[in-house]
N, C-alpha and C positions, 0 to 999 in steps of 0.2 A: 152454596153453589159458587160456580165461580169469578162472576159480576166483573165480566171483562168488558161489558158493552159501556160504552161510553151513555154519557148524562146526554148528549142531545141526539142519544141515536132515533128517537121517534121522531124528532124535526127533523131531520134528515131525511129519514123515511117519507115523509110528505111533501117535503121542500126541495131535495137536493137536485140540483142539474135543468133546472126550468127556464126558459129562456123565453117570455112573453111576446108575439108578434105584435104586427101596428093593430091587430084587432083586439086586443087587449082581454085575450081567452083568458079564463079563471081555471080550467083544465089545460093540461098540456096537448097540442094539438097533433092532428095525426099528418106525415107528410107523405102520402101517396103516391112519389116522382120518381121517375128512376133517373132523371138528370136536373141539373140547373142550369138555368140561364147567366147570362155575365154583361158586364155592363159594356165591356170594352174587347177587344182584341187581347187586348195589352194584361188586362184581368183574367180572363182565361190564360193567357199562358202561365201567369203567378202562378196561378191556382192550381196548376197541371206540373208545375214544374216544384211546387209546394212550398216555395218562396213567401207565397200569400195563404194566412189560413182560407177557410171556408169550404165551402162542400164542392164536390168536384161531380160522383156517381154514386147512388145509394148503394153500387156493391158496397162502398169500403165508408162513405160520408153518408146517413143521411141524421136530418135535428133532431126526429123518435128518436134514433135507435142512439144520438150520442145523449141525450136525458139520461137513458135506462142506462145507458154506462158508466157517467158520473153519477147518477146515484147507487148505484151500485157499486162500487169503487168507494164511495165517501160512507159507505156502512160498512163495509169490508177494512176499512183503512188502508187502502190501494191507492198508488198512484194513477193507475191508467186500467182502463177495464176494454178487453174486447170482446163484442157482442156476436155470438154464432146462431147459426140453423137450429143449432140442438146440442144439447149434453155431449155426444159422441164428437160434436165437428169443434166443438173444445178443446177434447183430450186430443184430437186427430191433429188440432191446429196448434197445439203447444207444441207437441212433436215432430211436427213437422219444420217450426218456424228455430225448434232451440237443438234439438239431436242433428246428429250427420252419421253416415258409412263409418263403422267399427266402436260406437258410442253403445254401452253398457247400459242397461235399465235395471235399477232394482225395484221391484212392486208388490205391494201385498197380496195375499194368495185370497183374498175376501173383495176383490174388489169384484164389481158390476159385473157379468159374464161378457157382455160388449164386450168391456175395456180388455178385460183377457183375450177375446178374437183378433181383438185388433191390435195389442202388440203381439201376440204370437203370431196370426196369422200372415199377416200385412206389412207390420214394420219390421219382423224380422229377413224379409224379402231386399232388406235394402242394405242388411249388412247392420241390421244395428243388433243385438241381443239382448236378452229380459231374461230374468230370474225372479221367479216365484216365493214369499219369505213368509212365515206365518206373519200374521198382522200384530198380535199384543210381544212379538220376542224381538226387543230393543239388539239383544247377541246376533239374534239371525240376520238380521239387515247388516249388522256392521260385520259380520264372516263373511256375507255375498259382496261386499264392497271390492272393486277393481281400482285399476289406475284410471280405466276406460271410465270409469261408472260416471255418467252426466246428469243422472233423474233417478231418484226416488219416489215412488207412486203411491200413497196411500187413501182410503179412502175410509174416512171415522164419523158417528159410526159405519161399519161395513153395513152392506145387503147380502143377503136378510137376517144374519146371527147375530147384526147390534157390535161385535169386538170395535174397541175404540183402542186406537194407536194414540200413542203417547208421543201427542206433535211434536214438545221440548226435543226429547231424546231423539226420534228419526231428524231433525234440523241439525243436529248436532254434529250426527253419526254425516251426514250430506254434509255437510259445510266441511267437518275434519277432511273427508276423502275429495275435494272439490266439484262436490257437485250439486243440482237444484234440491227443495224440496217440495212439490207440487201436493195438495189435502183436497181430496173431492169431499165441498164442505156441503153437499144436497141434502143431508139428512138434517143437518142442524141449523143451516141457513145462516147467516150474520148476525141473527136474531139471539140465538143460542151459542155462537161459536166465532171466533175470528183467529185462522191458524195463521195469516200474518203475524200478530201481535203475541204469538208462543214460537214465530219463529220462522213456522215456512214460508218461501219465498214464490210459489201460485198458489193460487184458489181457483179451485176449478167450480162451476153452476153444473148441472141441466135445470134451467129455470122453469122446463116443464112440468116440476115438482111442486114445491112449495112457493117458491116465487109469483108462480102463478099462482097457483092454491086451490084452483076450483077448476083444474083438468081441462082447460078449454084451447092451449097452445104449445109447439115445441117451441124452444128455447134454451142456449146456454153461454155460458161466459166465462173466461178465464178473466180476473185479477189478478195485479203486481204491482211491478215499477216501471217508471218510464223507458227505460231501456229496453227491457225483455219483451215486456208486456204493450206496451207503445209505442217502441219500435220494432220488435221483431216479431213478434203474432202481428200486431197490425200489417204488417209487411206480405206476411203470405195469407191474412184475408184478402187483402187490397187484390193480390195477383191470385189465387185460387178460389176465392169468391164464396164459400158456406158461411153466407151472413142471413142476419135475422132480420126478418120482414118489417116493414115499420108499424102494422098494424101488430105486430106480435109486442113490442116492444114496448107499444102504450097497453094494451094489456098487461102486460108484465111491472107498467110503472104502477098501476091502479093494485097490483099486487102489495109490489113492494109498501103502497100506505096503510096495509094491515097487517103488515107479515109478523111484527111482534106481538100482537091480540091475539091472532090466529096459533101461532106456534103456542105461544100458553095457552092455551086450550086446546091443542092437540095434546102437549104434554099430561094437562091434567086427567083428560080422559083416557088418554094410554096407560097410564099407572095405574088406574081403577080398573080397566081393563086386565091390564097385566098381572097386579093382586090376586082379582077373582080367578083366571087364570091356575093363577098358580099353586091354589087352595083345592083346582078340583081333580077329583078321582083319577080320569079320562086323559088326565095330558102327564107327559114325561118329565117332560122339563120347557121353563118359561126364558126366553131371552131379551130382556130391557132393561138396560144398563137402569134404570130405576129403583130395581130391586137392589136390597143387599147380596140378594144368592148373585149377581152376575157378577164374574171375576174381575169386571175392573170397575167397578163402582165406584169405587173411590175417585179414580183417574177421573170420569167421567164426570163428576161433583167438582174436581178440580179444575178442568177444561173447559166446563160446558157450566150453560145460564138456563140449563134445561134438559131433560133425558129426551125428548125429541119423541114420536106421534108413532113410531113405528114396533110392531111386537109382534117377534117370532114365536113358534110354540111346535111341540111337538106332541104329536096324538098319538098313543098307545095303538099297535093295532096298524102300522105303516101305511102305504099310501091307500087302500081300501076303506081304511079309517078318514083317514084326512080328507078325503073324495067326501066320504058322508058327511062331516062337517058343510065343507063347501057346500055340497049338493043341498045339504039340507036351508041356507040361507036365507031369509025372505026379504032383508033388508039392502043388507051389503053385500057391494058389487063383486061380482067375479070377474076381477081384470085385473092385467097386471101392471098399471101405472098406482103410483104412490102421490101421496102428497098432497089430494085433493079434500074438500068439504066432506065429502063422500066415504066412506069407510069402502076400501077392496079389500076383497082377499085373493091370494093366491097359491097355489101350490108349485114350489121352485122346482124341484127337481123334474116335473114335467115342459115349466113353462121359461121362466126367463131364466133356470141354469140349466135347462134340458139337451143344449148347445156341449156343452160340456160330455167327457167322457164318466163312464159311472165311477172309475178310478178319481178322476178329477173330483168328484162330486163327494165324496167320502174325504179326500184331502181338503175341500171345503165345507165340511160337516153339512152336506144339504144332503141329511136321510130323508128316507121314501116317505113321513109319515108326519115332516117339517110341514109348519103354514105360516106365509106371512100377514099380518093384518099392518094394512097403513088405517088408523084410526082418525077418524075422520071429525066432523064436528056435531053430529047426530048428539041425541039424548044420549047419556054413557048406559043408562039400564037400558035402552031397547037396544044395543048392541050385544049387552052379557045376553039377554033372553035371544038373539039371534045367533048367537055362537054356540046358546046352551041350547037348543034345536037337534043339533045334529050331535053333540054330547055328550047328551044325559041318556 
């Protein structure tokens, strides 16, 4: 694999960004304020006019939510991290703080169905335009490349078919034409993946995935550099305000000090999963960059410090088939959030690509008969016996 995590990423994970009060907490503490107080007149206006660090209004300051972003940032190897509402007010906030009117987007055609609403739907209302590119064809991104072109979007692996983009090369192809390269790293986490360090220049969270672990908050974050990242996302949270709560945020740090445990052992029981899988009668074809059969395997062994918890499948028999599956479940949940303790399933072409046109969905390989399994931390045989339910 490809052992790009650094030697003290577990200290990290534990330690990074903690800042002890006079009460001398051994947890990091939770700050519940939407403002603070100042000592002097004269201190408030530092503070307001930014002259002086410190906290000013929990939209844009408050000490939760700057913990979870130093450490998150210091496992990422980012210089500056900003903390959002959610996965979407990420992607909403990089675009919003780095594109302008007549600015080109190139993006993979695998990403998140969100993320496709919302640059087709919304940003292109402002004068910016997107194009579509398969995710694994390094030629397609670099023919969609413009003068305009500012962001390149990728998101590795995709949801829910697993294709992993080849960070090196899209950084490449984005730096040659001058422009970002921005990796929605949710599935692999920093645990597994650091597209900094191959190259791209953001990192996108929804930290409602894996970060948290156990389904219980929204949350997300873009990672960079000082510049982009810490001053120009910072800049239009500060003034448009999709910031993460502080109770979310200590949540998400109690995440972060198990997130490497946890991803190895989603990994391990995704592959026994995915194996069995892919040995039975019943199903078409298996998608976990794990296997040798998935086309970029190799990439994936290269890039990654783990094939990541997530396994597409498809059931013989189209959605009627796949419905019995599902329907048939007694364990794992039928919802469509990922990344939790919990094993879900879900069926995309109804639910979270169901937004999408059927043309669209076919261009994204989400046939009628697709299922995603986020593999959870359960027993791995009472999950084979709960998928082979509805099956056999």
């Amino acid at each position: 694999m490809g052992h790009h995590i650094p030697a003290d990423f577990d200290t990290l994970a534990v330690r990074a960004g903690q800042v002890r009060g006079s009460e001398g907490e051994h947890a990091e503490a939770i700050y519940p304020t939407s403002s603070f107080a100042y000592a002097s007149a004269a201190e408030a206006a530092a503070r307001f006019a930014g002259s002086s660090p410190g906290n000013v209004y929990s939209r844009f300051t408050n000490p939760t939510v700057r913990t979870f972003e130093q450490r998150l940032a210091a496992l990422e190897g980012g210089a500056a991290c900003v903390a959002t509402a959610s996965g979407m007010a990420a992607i909403l906030s990089t675009c919003m703080a780095l594109l302008k009117q007549g600015d080109h987007v190139v993006c993979s055609r695998s990403v998140f169905g969100s993320t496709v609403t919302l640059l087709e739907r919304y940003l292109t209302r402002f004068g910016i335009s997107v194009d579509f590119v398969p995710q694994a064809e390094p030629a397609a991104w670099a023919a969609a490349m413009r003068p305009e072109t500012r962001l390149l979007f990728a998101e590795t692996p995709s949801n829910p078919l697993t294709e992993v983009a080849d960070i090196r090369a899209l950084a490449a192809i984005a730096h040659a034409g001058g422009a970002l390269l921005a990796v929605d790293n949710c599935f692999c986490t920093p645990a597994l993946q650091r597209p900094l360090a191959l190259g791209a220049d953001l990192v996108i969270h929804s930290a409602t995935k894996y970060i948290d672990g156990q389904g219980r908050c929204l949350g997300g974050a873009v990672v960079g550099d000082a510049e982009r990242v810490g001053k120009e996302v910072f800049a239009f949270l500060r003034t448009a305000g999709p910031t993460m709560s502080p109770f979310n945020a200590w949540v998400f740090l109690k995440g972060l000090e198990t997130l490497r445990l946890r991803m190895r052992a989603h990994c391990d029981n995704a592959l026994r999963v995915a194996q069995w899988l892919q040995d039975h009668p019943s199903i078409e074809r298996v998608y976990y960059p794990g296997l040798p059969s998935h086309p970029q395997h190799a990439l994936a062994q290269a890039q990654q410090d783990g094939f990541g918890g997530i396994v597409s499948f498809e059931v013989r028999g189209g959605q009627a088939a796949a419905w019995r599956v599902v329907d048939a479940t007694r364990l794992i949940s039928i919802t469509g959030n990922l990344g939790d303790a919990k094993s879900t399933i879900t069926h995309p072409a109804t639910t979270t690509h169901a937004r999408l046109s059927a043309s669209q969905r076919v261009e994204a390989g989400i046939a009628d008969g697709l299922l995603r399994v986020s593999v959870g931390l359960e027993a791995v045989e009472d999950l084979i016996a709960d998928l082979a339910r509805g099956l056999n």
